[in-house]
Each structure stands twice: as structure tokens, then as C-alpha cells.
mmCIF file of the C-alpha atoms, coordinates in Angstrom:
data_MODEL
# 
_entry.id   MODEL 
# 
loop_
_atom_site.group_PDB 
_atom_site.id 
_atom_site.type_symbol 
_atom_site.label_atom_id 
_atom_site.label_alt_id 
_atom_site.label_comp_id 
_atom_site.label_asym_id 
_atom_site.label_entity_id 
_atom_site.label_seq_id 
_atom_site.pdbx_PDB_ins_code 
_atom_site.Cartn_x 
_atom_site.Cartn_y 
_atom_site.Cartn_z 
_atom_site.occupancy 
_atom_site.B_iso_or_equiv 
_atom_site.pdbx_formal_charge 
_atom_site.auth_seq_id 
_atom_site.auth_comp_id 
_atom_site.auth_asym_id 
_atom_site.auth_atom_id 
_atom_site.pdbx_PDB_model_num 
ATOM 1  C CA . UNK A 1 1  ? 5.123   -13.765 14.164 1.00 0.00 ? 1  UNK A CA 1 
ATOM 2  C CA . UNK A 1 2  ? 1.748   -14.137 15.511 1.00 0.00 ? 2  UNK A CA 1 
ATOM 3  C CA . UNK A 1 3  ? 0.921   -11.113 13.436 1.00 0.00 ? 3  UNK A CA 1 
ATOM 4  C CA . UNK A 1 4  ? 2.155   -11.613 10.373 1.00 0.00 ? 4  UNK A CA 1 
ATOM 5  C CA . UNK A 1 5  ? -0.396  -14.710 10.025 1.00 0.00 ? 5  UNK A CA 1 
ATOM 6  C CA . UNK A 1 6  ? -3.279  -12.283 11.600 1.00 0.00 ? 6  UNK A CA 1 
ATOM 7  C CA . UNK A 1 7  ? -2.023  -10.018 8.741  1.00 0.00 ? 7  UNK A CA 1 
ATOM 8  C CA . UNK A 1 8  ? -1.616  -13.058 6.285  1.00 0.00 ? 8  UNK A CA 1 
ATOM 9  C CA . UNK A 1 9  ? -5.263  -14.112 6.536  1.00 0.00 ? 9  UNK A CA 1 
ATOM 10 C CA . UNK A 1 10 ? -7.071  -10.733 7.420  1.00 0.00 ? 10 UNK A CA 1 
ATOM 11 C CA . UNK A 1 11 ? -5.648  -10.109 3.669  1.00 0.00 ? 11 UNK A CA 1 
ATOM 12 C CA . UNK A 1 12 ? -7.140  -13.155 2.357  1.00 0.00 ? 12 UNK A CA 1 
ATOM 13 C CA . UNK A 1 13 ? -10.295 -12.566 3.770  1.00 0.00 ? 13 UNK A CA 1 
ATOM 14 C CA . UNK A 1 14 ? -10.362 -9.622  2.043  1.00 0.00 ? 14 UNK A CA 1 
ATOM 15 C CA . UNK A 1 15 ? -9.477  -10.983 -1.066 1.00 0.00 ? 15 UNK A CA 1 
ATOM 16 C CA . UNK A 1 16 ? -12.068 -13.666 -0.732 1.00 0.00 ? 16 UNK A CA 1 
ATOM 17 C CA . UNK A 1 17 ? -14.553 -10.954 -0.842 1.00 0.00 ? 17 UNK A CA 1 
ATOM 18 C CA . UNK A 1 18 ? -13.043 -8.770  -3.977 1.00 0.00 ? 18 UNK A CA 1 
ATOM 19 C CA . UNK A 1 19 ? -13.368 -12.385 -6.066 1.00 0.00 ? 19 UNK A CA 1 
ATOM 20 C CA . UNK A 1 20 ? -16.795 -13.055 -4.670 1.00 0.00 ? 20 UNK A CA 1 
ATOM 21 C CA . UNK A 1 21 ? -17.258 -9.397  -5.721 1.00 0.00 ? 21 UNK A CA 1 
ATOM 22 C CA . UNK A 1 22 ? -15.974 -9.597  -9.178 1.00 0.00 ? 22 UNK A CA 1 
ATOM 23 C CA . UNK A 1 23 ? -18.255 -13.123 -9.276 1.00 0.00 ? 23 UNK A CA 1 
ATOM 24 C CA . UNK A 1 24 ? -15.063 -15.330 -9.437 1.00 0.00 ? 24 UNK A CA 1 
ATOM 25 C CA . UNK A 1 25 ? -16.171 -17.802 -6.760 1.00 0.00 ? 25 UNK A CA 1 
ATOM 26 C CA . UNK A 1 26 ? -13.506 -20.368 -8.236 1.00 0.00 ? 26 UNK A CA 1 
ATOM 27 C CA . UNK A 1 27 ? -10.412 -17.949 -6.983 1.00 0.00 ? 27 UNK A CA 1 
ATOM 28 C CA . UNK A 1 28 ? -12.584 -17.157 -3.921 1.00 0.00 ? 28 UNK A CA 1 
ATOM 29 C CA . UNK A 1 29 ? -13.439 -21.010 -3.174 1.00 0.00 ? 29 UNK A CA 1 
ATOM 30 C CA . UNK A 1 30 ? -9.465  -21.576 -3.455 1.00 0.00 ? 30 UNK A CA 1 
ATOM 31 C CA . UNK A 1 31 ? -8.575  -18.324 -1.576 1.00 0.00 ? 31 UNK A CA 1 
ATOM 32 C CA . UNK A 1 32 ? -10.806 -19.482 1.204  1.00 0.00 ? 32 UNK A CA 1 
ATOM 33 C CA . UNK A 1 33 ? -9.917  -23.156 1.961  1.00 0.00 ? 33 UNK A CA 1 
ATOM 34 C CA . UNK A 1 34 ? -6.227  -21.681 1.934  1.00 0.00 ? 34 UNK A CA 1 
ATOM 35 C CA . UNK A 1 35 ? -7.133  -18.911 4.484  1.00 0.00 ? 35 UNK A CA 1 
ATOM 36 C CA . UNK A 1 36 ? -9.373  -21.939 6.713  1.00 0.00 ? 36 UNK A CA 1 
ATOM 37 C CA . UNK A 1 37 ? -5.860  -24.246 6.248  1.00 0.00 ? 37 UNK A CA 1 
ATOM 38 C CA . UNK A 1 38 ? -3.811  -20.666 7.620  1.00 0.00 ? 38 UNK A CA 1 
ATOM 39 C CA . UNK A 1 39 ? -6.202  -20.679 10.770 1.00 0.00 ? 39 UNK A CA 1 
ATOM 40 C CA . UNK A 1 40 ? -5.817  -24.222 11.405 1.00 0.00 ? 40 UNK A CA 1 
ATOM 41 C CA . UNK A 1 41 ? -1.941  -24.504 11.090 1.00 0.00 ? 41 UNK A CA 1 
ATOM 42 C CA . UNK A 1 42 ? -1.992  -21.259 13.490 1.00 0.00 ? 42 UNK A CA 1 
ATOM 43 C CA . UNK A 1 43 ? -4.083  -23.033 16.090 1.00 0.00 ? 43 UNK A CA 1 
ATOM 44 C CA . UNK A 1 44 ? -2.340  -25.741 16.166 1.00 0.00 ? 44 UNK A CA 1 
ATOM 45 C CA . UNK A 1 45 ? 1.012   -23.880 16.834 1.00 0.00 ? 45 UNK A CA 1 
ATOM 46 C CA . UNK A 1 46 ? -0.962  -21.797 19.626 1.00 0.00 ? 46 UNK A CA 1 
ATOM 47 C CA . UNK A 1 47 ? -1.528  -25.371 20.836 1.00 0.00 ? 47 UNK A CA 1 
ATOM 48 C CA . UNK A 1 48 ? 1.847   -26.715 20.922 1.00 0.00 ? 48 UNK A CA 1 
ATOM 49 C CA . UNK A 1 49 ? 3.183   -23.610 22.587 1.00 0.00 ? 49 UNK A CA 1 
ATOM 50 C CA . UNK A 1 50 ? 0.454   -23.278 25.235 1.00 0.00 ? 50 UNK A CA 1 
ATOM 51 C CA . UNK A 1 51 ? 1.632   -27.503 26.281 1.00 0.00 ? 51 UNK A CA 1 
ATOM 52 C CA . UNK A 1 52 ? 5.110   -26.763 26.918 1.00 0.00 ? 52 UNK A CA 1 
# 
């Protein structure tokens, strides 16, 4: 499971960069706070796991 979401946002991260690219900093601004909100949700599982 762990990485599928390493997968999920590697992939965004790339994305980010072809829309930055192409000069579409819109899709990239969007693609972005979705792969930051990824990370977060993902450390905060790591978290709940690690306390039990």
C-alpha cells in the first residue's frame, strides 16, 4: 500500500513538471497542492500506525 501512494505522488510530481513545462502553472498549481495533501494524508497514517 505504502507504494502505491510513493507511486501515486512520484507520478504527480512528474506531472507537475510536464504542466510547468508546457507553461500551464494553473494545472500544475492544482496538481501540486493535491500531491502536498497525498504526502500529508500518508504521514499521518505512518503516524497512526507507528502509535499502536
Amino acid at each position: 500500500m505504502k507504494q502505491d501512494s510513493s507511486d501515486r505522488i512520484k507520478s504527480l510530481d512528474r506531472e507537475v513538471k510536464r504542466y510547468e513545462a508546457k507553461g500551464d502553472d494553473v494545472v500544475a498549481r492544482c496538481l501540486r497542492h493535491f500531491s502536498e495533501q497525498l504526502r500529508r494524508i500518508e504521514r499521518k497514517r505512518g503516524d497512526k500506525h507507528e502509535s499502536k
